[in-house]
N, C-alpha and C positions, 0 to 999 in steps of 0.2 A: 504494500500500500504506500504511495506518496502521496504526502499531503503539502497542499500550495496555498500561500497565503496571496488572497485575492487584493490590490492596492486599489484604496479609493474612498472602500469604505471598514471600517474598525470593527473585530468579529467576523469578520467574512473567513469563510475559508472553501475550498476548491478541490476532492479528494479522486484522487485516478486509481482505477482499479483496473490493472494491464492483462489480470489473469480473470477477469470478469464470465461468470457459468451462464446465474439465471437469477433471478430478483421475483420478490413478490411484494405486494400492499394490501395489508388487513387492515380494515375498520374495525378501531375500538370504543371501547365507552367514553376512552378520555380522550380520544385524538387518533390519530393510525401509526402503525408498525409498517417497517420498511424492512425487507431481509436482502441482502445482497452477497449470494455464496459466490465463492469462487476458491480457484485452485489451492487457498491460503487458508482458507474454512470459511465460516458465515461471521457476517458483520450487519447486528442489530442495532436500528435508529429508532426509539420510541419518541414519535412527534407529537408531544401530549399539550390542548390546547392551555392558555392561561387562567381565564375567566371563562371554559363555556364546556359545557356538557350538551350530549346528543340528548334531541326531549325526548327520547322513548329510547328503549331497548333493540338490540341488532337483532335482525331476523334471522340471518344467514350467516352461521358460524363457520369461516375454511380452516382446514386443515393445515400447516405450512408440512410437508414431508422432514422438516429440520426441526421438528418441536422437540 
């Protein structure tokens, strides 16, 4: 994995995944999950929002094959 810092704006950053497989995106109750596997293993981003909740419950639970 390399990771680049993007100029311009402060916190930014820019990550290159060269040995990249296959990715998926779950909706969750507090925001979504991002899985990004490759040849290095899996690399999880839980993108959880600040102030907001989904108004009801997920209907459709997926499976990731990497749980």
């Amino acid at each position: 994995m390399k990771k680049k810092e993007i100029h311009g704006r402060k916190g930014d950053s820019l990550t290159e995944y060269p040995t990249y497989i296959k990715h998926w995106e779950s909706a969750k109750p507090w925001g979504w999950q991002i899985r990004i596997l490759t040849e290095n293993g899996l690399n999880i981003f839980n993108c959880k929002w600040k102030n907001y909740k989904r108004p009801r419950e997920l209907t459709k639970r997926e499976r990731c094959p990497h749980n």
